[in-house]
C-alpha positions, 0 to 999 in steps of 0.5 A: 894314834886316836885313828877313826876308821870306818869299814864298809859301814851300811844302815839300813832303815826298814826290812828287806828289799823296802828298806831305805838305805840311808848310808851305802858302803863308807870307808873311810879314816880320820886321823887324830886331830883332824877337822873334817868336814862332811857335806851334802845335800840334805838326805845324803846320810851326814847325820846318819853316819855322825850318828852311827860313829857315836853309836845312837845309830846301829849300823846294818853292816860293816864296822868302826874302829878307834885306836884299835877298839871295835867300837860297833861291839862295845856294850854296857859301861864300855860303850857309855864311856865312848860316846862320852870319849866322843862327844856330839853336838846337835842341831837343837842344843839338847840343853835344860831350860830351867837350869843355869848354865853352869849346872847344863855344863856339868852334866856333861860329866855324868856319862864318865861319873854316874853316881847318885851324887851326880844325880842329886846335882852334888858335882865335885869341886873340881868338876865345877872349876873345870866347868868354869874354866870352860865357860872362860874358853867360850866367853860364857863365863860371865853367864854361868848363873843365868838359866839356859832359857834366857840365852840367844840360840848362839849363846846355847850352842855354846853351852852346849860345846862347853859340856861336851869339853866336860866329857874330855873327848877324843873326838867331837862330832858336830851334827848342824851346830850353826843351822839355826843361827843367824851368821854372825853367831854361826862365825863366833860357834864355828870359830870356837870349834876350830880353837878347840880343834887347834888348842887341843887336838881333839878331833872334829867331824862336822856336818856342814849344810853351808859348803862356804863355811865348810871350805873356809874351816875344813882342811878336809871336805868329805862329800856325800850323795845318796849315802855314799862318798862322792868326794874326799879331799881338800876344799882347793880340790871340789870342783864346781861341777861336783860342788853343783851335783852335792847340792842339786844346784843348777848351772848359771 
């Protein structure tokens, strides 16, 4: 049930024999409730394919599934409540300054309610409580009125998980959450991922630039290495060997 699978999935970017291929032939099948965590060196292909799972991203081949629904067909209303069904999180926050919080947290209810009195920023009572009982879960509760633009970059990125929960996702994917925070606002993000994962059993796909917060979150590790699986397994199971050749490291 709520199972994501990959089918020889491929993006291409340019034409022909030029082309970079950017993601080169993944399967692969997440389960519902699953947190997995996707590593590599930068280019690998980690943000190209949490991209094209969500569909911002058109694969040149292959397919993706969930819970039997050919996701790389849908199209029009059917392919605006998917990616609502699979929330992202990204690197930059993607947030409104100048609003407050609470107003952010609430648009994450217009890919699932678009009307002209969510436009108008008219949100149903219901909606702002559950907006509210979000903020309570990430200890943001306290800030639901201050605008986004006097928060610290952990703070944001917490509101941006809060609006994501809004769109009630069956999947979350998670592009770079903590690449710009300093580690103590890192842990407290990364922890509140994985309450979310553990409380809800909504599904998480993260990309992790830091393979020591990947092991130390992730049941899971997929690895990537020029846009194909190198490895997919548990943390115990990456040898150092592999763990060097994902990250270009060198031996000591």
């Amino acid at each position: 049930m709520g199972s994501l699978q990959l089918n020889s999935l491929i993006k291409q970017f340019g034409k022909n024999t030029d082309g970079r291929i950017a993601v080169n032939g993944i399967s692969l099948e997440v389960t519902q409730g699953e947190m997995v965590g996707i590593i590599g060196k930068s280019g690998a292909g980690k943000s190209t394919l949490l991209r094209m799972i969500n569909r911002l991203v058109e694969p040149t081949s292959g397919s993706i599934s969930f819970d039997g629904t050919d996701v790389t067909s849908l199209k029009g209303k059917a392919l605006k409540k998917w990616r609502s069904e699979c929330a992202m999180i990204f690197q930059q926050f993607h947030l409104i300054d100048r609003l407050d919080v609470l107003t952010n947290v609430l648009t994450g209810t217009l890919g699932r309610r678009y009307n002209i009195l969510n436009l108008l920023k008219i949100f149903p009572k219901e909606e702002k409580i559950n907006a509210l009982k979000a903020l309570h879960k990430l200890d943001l509760l306290g800030k639901a009125l201050q605008r986004v633009e006097t928060l610290s970059g952990g703070e944001q990125q917490r509101v941006a998980i809060a609006r994501a929960l809004m769109q009630k996702p069956k999947i979350l994917l998670a592009d770079e959450p903590i690449s710009s925070l300093d580690p103590k606002n890192s842990k407290i993000v990364m922890d509140d991922i994985k309450k979310i994962n553990n409380e809800e059993g909504i599904t998480v796909i993260c990309n992790l630039h830091s393979l020591e917060v990947a092991k130390q979150y992730s049941k899971r590790l997929i690895g990537l290495s020029e846009g194909k699986i190198v490895f997919d397994g548990p943390p115990e199971n990456l040898t150092q060997e592999l763990s060097q050749e994902l990250y270009d490291l060198e031996n000591e």
